[in-house]
MARRO-53493 format. One record per residue (C-alpha): residue number from 0; residue in three letters; chain; x, y, z. Coordinates in steps of 0.02 Angstrom, whole numbers, plus 50000, padded with zeros to 5 digits. Example, Ala and Ser with C-alpha at 12.3 -4.5 7.8 and 13.67 -1.06 7.14 Angstrom:
BEGIN
<atom num="0" residu="Ala" chaine="A" u="50615" v="49775" w="50390"/>
<atom num="1" residu="Ser" chaine="A" u="50684" v="49947" w="50357"/>
//
This chain:
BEGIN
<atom num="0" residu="Unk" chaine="A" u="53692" v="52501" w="57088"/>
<atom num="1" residu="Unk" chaine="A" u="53764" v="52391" w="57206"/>
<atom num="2" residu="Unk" chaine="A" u="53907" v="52314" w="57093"/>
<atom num="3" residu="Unk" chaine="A" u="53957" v="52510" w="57074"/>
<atom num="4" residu="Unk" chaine="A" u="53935" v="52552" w="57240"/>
<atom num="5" residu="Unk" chaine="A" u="54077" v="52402" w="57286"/>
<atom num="6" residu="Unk" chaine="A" u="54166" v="52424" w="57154"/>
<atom num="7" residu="Unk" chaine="A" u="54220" v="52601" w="57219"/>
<atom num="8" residu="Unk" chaine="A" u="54227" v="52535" w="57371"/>
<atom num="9" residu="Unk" chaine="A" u="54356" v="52419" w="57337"/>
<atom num="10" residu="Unk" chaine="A" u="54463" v="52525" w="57212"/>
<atom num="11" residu="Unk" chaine="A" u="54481" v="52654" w="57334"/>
<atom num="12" residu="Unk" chaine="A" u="54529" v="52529" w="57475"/>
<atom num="13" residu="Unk" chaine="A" u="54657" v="52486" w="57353"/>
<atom num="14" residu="Unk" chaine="A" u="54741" v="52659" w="57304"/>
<atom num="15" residu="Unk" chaine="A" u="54716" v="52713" w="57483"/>
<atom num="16" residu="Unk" chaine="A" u="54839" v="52567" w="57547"/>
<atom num="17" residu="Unk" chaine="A" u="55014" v="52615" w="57536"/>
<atom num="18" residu="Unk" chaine="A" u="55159" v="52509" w="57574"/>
<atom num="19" residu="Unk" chaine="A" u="55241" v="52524" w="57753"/>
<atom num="20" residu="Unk" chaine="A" u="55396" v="52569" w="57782"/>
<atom num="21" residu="Unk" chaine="A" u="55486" v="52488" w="57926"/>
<atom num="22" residu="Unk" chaine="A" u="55574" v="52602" w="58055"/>
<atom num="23" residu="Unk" chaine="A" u="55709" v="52721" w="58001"/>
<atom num="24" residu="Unk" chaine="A" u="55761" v="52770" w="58175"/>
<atom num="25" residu="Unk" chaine="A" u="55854" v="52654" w="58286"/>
<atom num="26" residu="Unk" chaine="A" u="55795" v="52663" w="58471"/>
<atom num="27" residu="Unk" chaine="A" u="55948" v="52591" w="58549"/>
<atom num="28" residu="Unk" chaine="A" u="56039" v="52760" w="58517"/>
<atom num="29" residu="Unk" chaine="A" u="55989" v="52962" w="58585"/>
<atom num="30" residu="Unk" chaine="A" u="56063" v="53062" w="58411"/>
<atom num="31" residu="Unk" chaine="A" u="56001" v="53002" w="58236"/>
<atom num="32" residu="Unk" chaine="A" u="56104" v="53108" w="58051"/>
<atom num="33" residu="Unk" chaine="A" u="55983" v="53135" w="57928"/>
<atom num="34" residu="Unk" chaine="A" u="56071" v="53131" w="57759"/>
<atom num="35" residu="Unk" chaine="A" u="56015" v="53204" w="57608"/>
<atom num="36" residu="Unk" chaine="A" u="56099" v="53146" w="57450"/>
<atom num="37" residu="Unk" chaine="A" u="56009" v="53267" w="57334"/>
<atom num="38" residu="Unk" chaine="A" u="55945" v="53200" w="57148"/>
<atom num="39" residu="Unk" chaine="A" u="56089" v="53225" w="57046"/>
<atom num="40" residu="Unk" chaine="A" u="56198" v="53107" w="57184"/>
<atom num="41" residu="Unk" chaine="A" u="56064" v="52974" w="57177"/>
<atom num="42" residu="Unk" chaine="A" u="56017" v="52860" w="57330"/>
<atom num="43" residu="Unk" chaine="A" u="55897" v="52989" w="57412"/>
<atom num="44" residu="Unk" chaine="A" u="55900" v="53025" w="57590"/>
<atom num="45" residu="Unk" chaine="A" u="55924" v="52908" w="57731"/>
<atom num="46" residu="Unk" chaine="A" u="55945" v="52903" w="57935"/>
<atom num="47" residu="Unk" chaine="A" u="56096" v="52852" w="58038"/>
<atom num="48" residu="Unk" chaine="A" u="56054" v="52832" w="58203"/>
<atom num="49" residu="Unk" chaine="A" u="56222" v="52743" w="58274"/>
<atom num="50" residu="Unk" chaine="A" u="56267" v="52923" w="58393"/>
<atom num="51" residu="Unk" chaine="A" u="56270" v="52912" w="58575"/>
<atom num="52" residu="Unk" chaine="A" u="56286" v="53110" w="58561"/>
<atom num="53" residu="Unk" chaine="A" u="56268" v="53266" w="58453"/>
<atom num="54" residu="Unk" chaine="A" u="56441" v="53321" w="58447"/>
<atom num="55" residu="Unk" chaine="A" u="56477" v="53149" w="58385"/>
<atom num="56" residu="Unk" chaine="A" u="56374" v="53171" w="58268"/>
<atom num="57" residu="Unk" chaine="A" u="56395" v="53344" w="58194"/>
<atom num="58" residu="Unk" chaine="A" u="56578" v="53272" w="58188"/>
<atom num="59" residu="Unk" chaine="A" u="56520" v="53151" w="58073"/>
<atom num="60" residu="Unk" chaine="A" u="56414" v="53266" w="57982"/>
<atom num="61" residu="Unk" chaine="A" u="56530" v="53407" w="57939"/>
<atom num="62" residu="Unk" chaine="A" u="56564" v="53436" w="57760"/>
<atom num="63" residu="Unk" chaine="A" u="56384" v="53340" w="57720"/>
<atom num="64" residu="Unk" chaine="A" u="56239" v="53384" w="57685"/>
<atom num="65" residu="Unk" chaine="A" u="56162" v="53308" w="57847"/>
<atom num="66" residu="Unk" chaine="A" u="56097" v="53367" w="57981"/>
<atom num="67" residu="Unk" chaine="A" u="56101" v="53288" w="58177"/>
<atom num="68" residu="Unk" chaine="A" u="55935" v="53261" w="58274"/>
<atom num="69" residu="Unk" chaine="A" u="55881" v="53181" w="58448"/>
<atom num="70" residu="Unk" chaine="A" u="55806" v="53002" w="58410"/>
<atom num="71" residu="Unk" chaine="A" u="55600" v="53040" w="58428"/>
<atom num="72" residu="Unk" chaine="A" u="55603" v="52850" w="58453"/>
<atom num="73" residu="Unk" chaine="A" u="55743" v="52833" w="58621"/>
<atom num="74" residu="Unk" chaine="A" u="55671" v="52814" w="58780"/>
<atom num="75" residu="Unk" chaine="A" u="55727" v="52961" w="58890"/>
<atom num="76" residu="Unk" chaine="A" u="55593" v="52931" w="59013"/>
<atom num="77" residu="Unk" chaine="A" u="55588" v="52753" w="59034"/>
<atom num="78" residu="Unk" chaine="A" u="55646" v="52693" w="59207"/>
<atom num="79" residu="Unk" chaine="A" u="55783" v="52597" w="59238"/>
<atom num="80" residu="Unk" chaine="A" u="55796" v="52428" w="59224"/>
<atom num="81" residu="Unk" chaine="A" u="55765" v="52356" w="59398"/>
<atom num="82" residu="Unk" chaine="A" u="55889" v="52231" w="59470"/>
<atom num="83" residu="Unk" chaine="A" u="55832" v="52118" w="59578"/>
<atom num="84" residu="Unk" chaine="A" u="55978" v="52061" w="59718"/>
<atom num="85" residu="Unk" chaine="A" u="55972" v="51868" w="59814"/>
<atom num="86" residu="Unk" chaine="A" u="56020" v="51849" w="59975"/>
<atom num="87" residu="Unk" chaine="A" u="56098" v="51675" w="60014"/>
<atom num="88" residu="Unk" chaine="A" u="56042" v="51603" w="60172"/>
//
């Protein structure tokens, strides 16, 4: 009973792992182009987030089958960086 009782255990431990995927969106930039490249054109779909804005992007996105997006990943509210100033004395 116990043998089973692991055995499911571990079998489902192992279908329930999946592999991970590393970050499709690029947090260094506030507009990401989702492209979809369909079946019958192969390579699937894929992000492009290289746009500092959406106009930019929908530039690059006419005539595609794409579609332009704010980054979920960019930090909007994140404070400045703070510089720090010396005086010389």
């Amino acid at each position: 009973m116990r043998f089973s009782f692991g055995m499911v255990v571990t079998v489902g431990a192992v279908l329930a792992a999946a592999p991970s995927h590393a970050q499709t969106f690029d947090p260094r930039y506030p507009v990401c182009m989702h492209v979809y490249s369909g079946a019958n054109g192969g390579g699937g779909e894929w992000y492009d987030c290289s746009f500092t804005s959406l106009p930019q992007c929908r530039a690059t996105a006419y005539g595609r089958s794409a579609i332009c997006d704010l980054n979920p990943y960019y930090p909007v509210h994140a404070p400045p960086p703070h510089l720090r100033y010396r005086r010389s004395g």
